[in-house]
VMD Tcl script that draws the C-alpha trace (Angstrom):
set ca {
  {142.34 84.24 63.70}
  {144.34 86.32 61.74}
  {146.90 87.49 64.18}
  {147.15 82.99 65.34}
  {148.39 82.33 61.93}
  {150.46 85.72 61.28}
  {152.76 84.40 64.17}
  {154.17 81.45 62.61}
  {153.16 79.07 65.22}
  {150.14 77.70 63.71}
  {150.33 75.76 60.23}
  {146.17 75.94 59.40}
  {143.60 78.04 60.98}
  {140.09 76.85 61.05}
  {137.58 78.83 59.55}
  {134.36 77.27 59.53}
  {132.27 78.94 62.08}
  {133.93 81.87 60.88}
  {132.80 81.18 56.94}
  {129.43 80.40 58.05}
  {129.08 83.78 59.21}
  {130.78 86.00 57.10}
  {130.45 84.77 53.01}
  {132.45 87.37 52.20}
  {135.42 86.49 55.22}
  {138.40 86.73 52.63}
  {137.32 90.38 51.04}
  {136.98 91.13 54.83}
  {140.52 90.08 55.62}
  {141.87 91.18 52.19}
  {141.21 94.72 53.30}
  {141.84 95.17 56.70}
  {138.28 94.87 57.98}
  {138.71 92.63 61.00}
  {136.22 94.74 63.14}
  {133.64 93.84 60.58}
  {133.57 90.24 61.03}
  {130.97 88.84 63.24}
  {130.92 86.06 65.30}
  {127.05 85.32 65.88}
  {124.39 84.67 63.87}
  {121.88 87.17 63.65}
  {118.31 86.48 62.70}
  {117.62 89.65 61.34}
  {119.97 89.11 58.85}
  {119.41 85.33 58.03}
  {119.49 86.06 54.48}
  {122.84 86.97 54.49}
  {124.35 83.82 55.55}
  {122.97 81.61 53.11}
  {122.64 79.03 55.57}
  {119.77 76.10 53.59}
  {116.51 75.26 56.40}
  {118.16 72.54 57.73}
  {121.69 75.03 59.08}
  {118.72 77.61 59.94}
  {116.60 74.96 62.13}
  {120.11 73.86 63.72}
  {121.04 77.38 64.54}
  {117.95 77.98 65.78}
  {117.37 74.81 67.80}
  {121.13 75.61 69.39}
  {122.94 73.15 68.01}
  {127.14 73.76 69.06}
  {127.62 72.80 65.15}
  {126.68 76.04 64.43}
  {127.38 79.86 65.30}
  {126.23 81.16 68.67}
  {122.52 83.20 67.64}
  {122.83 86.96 68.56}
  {118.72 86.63 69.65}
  {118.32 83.12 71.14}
  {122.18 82.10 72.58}
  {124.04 79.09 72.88}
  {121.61 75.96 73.73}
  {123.79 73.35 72.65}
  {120.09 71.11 73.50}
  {117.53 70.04 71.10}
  {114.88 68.14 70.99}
  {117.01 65.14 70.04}
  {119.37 65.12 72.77}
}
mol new
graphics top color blue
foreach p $ca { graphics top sphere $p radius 0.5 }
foreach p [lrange $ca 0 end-1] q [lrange $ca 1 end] { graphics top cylinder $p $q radius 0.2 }
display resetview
């Protein structure tokens, strides 16, 4: 993400999977702490993320709207569909 925009090729960078995972994404960047940033959601640390029950039930149901889960996968079905 970081090294996209660093190259001068890309005007914006979407972040939003990225910010739903990691609150604290700028501090991360700010301070060199790439390796640090994660990239699915893990249940064990669901409080974290301070996702409401609504993002939870969506992550957990496998919606592609939200983060891959480290325990359950990409589903990308629910119930709905």
């Amino acid at each position: 993400m970081l090294q996209a925009y660093q190259t001068g090729w890309v005007e914006s960078v979407s972040i939003g999977k990225s910010i739903m995972l990691n609150p604290n994404l700028v501090e991360l960047l700010q301070t060199g702490r790439e390796n640090e940033i994660q990239t699915t959601f893990d249940w064990e640390q669901a409080d974290f993320y301070r996702y409401t029950p609504a993002m939870l039930h969506g992550t957990q149901t496998g919606h592609d709207f939200y983060p891959p889960s480290k325990q359950l996968g990409v589903r990308y079905k629910s119930e709905h569909f």
